[in-house]
PyMOL Python script that loads the backbone (N, CA, C, O; Angstrom):
from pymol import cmd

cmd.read_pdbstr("""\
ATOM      1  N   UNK A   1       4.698  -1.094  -9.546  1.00  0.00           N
ATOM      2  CA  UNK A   1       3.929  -0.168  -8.745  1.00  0.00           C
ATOM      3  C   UNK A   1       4.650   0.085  -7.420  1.00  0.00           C
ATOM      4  O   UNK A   1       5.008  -0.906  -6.784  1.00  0.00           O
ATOM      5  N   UNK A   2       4.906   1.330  -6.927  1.00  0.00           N
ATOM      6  CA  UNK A   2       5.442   1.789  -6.035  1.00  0.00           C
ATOM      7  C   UNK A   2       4.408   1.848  -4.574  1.00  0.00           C
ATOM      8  O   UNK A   2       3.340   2.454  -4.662  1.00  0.00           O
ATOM      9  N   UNK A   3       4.750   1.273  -3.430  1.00  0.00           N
ATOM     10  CA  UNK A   3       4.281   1.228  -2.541  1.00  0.00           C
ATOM     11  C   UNK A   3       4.474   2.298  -1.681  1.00  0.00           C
ATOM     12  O   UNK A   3       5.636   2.565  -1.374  1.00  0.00           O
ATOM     13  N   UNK A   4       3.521   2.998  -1.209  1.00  0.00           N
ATOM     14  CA  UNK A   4       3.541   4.076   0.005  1.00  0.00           C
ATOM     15  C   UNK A   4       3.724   3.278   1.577  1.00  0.00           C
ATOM     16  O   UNK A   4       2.957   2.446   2.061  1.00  0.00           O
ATOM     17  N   UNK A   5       5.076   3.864   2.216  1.00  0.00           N
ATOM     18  CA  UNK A   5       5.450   3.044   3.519  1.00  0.00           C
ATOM     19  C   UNK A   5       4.473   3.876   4.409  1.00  0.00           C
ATOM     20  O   UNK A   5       4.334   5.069   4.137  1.00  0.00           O
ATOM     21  N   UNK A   6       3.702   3.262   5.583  1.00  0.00           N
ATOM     22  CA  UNK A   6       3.862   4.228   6.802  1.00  0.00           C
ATOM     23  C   UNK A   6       5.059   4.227   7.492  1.00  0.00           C
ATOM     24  O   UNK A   6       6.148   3.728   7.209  1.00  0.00           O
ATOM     25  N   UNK A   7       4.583   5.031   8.684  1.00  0.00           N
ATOM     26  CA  UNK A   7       5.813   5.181   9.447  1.00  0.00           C
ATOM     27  C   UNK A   7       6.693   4.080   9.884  1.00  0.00           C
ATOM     28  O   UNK A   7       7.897   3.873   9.740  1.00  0.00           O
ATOM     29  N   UNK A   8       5.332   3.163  10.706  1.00  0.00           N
ATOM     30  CA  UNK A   8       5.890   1.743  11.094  1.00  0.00           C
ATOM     31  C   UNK A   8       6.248   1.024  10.540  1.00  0.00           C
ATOM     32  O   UNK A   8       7.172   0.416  11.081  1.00  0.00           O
ATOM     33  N   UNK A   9       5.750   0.414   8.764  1.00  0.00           N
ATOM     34  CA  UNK A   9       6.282  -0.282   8.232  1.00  0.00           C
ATOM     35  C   UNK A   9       7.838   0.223   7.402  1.00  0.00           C
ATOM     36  O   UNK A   9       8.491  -0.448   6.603  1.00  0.00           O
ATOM     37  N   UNK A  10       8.106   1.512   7.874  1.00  0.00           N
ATOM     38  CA  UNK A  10       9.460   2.340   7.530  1.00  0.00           C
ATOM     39  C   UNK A  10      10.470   1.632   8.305  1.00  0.00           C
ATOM     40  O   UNK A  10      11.358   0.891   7.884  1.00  0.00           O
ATOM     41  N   UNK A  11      10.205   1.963   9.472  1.00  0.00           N
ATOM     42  CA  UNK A  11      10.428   1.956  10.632  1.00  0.00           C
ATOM     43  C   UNK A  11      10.953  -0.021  10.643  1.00  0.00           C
ATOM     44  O   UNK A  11      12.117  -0.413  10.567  1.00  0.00           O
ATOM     45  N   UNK A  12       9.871  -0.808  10.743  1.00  0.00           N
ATOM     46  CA  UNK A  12      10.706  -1.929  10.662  1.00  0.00           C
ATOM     47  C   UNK A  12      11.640  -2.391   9.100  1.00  0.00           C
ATOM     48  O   UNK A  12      12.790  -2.817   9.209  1.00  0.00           O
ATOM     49  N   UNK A  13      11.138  -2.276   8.049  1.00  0.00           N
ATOM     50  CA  UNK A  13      11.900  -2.203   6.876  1.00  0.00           C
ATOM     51  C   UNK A  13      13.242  -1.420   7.315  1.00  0.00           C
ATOM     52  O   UNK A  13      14.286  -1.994   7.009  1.00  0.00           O
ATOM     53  N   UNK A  14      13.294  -0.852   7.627  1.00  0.00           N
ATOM     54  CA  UNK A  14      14.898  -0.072   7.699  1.00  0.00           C
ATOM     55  C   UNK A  14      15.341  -0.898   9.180  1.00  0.00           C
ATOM     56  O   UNK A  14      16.378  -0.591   9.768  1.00  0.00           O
ATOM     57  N   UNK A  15      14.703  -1.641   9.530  1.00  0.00           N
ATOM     58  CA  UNK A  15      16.015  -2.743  11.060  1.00  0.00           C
ATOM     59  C   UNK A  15      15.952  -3.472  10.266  1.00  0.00           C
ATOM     60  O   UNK A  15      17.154  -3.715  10.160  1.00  0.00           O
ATOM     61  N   UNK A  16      15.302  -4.321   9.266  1.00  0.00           N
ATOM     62  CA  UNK A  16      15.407  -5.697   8.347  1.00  0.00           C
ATOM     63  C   UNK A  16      16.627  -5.245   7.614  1.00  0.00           C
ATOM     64  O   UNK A  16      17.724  -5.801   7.675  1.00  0.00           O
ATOM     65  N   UNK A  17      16.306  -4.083   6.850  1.00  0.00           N
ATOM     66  CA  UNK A  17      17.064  -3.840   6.144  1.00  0.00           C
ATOM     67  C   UNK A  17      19.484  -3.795   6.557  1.00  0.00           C
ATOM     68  O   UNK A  17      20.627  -3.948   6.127  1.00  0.00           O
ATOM     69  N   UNK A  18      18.691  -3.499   7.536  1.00  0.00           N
ATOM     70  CA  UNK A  18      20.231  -3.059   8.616  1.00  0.00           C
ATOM     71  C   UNK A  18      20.710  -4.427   8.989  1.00  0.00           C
ATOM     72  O   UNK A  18      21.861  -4.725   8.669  1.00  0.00           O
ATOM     73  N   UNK A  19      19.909  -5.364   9.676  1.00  0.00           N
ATOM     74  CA  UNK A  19      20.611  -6.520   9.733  1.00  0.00           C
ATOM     75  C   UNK A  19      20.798  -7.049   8.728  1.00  0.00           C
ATOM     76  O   UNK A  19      21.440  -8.039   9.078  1.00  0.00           O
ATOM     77  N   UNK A  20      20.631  -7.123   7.117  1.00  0.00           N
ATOM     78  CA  UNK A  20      21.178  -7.861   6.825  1.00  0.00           C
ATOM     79  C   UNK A  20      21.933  -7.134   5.681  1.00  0.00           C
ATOM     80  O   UNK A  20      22.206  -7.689   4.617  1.00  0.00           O
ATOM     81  N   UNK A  21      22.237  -5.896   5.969  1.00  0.00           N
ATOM     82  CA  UNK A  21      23.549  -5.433   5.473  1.00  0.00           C
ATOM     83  C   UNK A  21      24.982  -5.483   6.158  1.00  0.00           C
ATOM     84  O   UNK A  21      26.128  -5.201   5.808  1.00  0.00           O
ATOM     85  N   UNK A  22      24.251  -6.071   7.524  1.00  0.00           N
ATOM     86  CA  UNK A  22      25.468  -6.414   8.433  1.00  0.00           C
ATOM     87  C   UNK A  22      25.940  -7.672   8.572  1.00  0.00           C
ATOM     88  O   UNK A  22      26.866  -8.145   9.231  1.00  0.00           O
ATOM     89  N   UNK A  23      24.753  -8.351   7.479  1.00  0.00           N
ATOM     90  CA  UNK A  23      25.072  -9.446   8.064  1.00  0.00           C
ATOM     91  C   UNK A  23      24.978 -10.493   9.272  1.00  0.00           C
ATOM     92  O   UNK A  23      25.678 -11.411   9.700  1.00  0.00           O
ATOM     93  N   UNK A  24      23.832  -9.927   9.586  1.00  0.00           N
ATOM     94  CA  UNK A  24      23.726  -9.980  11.173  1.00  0.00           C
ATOM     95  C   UNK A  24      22.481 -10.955  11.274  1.00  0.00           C
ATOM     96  O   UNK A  24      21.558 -10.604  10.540  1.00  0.00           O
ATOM     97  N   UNK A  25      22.188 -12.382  12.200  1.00  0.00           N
ATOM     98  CA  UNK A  25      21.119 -13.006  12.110  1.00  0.00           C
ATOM     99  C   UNK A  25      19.898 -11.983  12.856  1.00  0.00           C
ATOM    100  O   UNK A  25      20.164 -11.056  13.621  1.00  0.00           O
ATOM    101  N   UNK A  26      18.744 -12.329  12.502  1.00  0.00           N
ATOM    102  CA  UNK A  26      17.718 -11.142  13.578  1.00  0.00           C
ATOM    103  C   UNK A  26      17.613 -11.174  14.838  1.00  0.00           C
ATOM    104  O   UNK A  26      17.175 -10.310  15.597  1.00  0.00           O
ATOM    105  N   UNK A  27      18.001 -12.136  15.042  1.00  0.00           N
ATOM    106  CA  UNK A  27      18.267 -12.701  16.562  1.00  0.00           C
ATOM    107  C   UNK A  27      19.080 -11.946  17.250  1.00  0.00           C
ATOM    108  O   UNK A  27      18.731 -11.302  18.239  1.00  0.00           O
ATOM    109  N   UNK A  28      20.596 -11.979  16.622  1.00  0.00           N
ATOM    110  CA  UNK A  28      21.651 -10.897  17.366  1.00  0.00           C
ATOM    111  C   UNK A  28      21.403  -9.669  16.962  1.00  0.00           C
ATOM    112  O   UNK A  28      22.018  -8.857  17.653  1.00  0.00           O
ATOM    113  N   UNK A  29      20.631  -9.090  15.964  1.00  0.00           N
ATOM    114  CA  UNK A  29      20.575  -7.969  15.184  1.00  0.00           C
ATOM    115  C   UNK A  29      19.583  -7.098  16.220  1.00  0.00           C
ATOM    116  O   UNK A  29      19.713  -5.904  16.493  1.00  0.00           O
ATOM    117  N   UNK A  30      18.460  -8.105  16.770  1.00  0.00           N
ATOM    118  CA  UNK A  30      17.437  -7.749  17.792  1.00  0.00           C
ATOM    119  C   UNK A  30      18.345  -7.495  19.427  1.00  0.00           C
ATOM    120  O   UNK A  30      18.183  -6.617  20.274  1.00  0.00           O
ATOM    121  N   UNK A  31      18.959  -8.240  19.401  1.00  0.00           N
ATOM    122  CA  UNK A  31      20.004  -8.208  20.961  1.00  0.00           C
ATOM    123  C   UNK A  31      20.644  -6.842  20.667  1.00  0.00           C
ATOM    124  O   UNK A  31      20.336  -5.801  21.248  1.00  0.00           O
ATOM    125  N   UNK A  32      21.497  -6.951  19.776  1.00  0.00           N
ATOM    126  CA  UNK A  32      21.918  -5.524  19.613  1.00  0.00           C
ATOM    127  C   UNK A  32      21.379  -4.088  19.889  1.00  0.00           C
ATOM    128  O   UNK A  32      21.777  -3.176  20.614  1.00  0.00           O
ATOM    129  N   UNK A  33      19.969  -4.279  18.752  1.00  0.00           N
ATOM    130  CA  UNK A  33      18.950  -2.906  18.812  1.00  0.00           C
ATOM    131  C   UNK A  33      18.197  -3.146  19.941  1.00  0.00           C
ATOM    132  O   UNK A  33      17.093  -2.621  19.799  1.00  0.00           O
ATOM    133  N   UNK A  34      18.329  -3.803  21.179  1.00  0.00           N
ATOM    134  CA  UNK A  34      17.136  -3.912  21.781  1.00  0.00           C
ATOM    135  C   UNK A  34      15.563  -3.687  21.699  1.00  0.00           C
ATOM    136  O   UNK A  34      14.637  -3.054  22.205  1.00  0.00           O
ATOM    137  N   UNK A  35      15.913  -4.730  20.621  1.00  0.00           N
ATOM    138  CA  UNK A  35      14.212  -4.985  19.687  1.00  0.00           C
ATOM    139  C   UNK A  35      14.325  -6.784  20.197  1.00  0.00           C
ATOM    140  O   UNK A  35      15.327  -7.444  20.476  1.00  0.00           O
ATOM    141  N   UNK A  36      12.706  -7.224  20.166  1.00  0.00           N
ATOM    142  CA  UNK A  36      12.404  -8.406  20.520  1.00  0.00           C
ATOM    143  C   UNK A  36      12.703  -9.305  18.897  1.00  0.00           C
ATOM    144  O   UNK A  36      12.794  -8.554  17.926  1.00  0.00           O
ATOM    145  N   UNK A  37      12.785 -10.168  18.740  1.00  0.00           N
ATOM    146  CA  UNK A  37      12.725 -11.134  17.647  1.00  0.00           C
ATOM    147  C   UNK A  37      11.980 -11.313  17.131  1.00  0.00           C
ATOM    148  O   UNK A  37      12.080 -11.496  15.918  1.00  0.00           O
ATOM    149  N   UNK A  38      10.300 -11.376  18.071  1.00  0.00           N
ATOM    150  CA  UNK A  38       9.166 -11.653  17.514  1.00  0.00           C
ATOM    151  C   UNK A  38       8.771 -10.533  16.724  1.00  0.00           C
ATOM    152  O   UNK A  38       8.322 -10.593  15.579  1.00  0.00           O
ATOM    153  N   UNK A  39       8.963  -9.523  17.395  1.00  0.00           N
ATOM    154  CA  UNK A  39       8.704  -8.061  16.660  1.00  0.00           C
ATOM    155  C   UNK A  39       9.715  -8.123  15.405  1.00  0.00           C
ATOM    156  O   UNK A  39       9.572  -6.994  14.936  1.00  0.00           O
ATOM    157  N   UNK A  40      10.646  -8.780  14.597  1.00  0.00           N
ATOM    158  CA  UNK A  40      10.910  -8.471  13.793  1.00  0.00           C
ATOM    159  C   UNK A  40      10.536  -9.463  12.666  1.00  0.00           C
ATOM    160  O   UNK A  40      10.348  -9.312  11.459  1.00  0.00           O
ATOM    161  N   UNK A  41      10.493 -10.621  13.561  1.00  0.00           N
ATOM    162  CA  UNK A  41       9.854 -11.908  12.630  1.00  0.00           C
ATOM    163  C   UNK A  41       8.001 -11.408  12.204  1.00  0.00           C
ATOM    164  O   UNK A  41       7.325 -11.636  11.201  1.00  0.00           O
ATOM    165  N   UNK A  42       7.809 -10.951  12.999  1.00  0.00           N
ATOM    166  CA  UNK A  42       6.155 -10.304  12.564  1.00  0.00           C
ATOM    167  C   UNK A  42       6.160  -9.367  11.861  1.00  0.00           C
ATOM    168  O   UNK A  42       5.406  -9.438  10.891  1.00  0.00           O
ATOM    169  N   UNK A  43       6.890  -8.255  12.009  1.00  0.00           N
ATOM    170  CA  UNK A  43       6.988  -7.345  11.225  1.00  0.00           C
ATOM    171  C   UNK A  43       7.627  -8.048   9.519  1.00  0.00           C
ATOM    172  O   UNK A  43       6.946  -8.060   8.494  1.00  0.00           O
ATOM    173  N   UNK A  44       9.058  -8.568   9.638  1.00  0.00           N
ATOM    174  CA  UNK A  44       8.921  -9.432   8.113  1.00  0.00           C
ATOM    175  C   UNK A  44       8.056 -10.201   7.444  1.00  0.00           C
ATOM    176  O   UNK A  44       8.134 -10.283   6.218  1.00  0.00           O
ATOM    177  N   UNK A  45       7.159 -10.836   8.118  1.00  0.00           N
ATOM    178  CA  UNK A  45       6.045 -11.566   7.907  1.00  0.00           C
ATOM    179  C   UNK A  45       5.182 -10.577   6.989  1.00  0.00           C
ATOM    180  O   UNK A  45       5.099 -10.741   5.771  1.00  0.00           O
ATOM    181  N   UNK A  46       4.379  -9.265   7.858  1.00  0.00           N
ATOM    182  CA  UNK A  46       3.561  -8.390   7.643  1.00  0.00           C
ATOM    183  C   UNK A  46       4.215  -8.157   6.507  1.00  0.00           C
ATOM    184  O   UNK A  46       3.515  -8.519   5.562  1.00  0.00           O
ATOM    185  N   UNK A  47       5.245  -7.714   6.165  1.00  0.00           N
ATOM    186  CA  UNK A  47       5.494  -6.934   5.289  1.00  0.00           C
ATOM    187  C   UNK A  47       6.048  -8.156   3.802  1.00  0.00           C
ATOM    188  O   UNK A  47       6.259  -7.790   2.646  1.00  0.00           O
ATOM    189  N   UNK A  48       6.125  -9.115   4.161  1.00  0.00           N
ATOM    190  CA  UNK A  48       6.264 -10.069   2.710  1.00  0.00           C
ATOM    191  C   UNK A  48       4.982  -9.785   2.301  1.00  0.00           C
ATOM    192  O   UNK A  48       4.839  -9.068   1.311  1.00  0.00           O
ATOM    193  N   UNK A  49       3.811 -10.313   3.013  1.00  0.00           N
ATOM    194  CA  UNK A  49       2.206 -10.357   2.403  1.00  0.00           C
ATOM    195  C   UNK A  49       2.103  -9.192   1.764  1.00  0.00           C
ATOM    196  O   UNK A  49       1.610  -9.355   0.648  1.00  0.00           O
ATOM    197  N   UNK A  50       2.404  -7.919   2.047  1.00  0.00           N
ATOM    198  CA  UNK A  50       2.285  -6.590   1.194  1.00  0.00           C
ATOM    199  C   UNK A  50       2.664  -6.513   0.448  1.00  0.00           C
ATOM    200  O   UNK A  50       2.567  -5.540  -0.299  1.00  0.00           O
ATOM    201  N   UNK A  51       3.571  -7.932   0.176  1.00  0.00           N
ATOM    202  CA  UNK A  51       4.843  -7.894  -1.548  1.00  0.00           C
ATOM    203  C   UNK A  51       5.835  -6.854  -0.641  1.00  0.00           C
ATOM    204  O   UNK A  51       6.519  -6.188  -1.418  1.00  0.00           O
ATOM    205  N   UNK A  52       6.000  -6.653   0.225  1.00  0.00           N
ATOM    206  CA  UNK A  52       7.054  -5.354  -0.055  1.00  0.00           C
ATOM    207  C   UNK A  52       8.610  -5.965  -0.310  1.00  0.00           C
ATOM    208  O   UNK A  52       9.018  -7.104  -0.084  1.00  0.00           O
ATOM    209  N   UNK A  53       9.198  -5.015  -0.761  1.00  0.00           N
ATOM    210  CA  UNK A  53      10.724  -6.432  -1.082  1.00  0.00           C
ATOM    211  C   UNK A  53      11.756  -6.234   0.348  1.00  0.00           C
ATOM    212  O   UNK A  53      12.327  -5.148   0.447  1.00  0.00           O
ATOM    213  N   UNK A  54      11.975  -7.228   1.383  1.00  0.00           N
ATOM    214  CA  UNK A  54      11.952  -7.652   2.583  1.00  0.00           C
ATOM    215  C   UNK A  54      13.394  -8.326   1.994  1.00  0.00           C
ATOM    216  O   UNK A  54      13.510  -9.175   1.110  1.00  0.00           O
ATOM    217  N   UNK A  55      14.293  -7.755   2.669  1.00  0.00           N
ATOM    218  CA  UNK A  55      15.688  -8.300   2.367  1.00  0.00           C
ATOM    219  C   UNK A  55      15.950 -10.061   3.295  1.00  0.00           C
ATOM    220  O   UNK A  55      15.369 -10.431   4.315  1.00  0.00           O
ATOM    221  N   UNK A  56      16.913 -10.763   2.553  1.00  0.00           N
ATOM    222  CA  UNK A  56      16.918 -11.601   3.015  1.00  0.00           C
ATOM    223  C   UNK A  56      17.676 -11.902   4.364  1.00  0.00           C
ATOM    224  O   UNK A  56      18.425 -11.019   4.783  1.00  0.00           O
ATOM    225  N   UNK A  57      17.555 -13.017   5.045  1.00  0.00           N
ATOM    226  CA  UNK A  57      18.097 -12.935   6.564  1.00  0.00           C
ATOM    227  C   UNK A  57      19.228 -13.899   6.905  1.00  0.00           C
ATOM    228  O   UNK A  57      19.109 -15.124   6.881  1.00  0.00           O
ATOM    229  N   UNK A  58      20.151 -13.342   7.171  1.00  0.00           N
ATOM    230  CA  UNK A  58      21.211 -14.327   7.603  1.00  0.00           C
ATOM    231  C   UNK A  58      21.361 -15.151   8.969  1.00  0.00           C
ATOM    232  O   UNK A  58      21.220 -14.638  10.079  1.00  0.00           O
ATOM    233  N   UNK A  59      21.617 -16.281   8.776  1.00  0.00           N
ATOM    234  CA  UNK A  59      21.719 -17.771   9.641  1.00  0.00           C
ATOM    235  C   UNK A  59      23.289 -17.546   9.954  1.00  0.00           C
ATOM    236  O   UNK A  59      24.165 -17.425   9.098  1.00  0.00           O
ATOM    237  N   UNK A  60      23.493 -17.511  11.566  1.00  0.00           N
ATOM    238  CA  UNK A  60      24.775 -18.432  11.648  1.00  0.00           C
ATOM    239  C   UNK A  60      25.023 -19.920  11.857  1.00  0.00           C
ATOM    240  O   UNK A  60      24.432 -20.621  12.679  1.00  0.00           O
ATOM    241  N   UNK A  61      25.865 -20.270  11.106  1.00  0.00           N
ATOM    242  CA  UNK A  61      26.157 -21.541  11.306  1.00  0.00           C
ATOM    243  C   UNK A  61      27.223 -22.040  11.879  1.00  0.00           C
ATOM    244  O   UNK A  61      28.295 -21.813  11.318  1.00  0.00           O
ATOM    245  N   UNK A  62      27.222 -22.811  13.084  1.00  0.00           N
ATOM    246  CA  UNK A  62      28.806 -23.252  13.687  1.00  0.00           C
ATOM    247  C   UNK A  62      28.476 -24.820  12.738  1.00  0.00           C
ATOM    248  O   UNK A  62      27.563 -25.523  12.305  1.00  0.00           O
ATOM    249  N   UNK A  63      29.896 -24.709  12.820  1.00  0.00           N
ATOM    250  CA  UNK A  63      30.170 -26.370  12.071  1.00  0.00           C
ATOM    251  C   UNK A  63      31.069 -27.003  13.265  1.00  0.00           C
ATOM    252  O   UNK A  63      32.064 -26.514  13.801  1.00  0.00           O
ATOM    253  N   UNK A  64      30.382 -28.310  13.535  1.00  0.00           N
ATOM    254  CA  UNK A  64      31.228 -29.086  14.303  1.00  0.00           C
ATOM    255  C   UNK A  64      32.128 -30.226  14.124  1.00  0.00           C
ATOM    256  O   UNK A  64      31.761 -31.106  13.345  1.00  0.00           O
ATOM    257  N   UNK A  65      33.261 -30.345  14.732  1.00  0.00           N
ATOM    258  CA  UNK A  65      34.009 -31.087  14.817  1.00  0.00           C
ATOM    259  C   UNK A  65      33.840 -32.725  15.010  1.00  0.00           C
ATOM    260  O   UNK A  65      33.450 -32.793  16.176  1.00  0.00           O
ATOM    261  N   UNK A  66      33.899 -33.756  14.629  1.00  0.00           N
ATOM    262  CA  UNK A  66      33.622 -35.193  15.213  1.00  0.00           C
ATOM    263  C   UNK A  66      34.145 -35.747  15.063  1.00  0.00           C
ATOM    264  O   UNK A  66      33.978 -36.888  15.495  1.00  0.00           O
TER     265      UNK A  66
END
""", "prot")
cmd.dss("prot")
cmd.show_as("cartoon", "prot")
cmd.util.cbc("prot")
cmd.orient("prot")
């Protein structure tokens, strides 16, 4: 079954979508777009519960030396 977006849930689906075709954690992805974090972590939130399919999010990881 095909879901009808509004605007807003367009609207954040397509920055989810962008960071993580870049590869980008939401964190820097949010620094970048000058969007807050929370606003995107809420907005992914909102939009898992709808089922909508919510791309996955990339972690950087430093590895350290010892």
């Amino acid at each position: 079954m095909i879901q009808e977006l509004n605007a807003m849930q367009a609207f954040w689906l397509g920055h989810l979508y962008h960071a993580s075709v870049r590869e980008m954690s939401l964190n820097e992805y949010a620094t970048q777009q000058g969007l807050t974090l929370a606003d995107l972590l809420l907005w992914e939130k909102r939009l898992n519960v709808r089922g909508l399919p919510v791309p996955p999010c990339w972690l950087r990881v430093s590895m350290m030396h010892t």
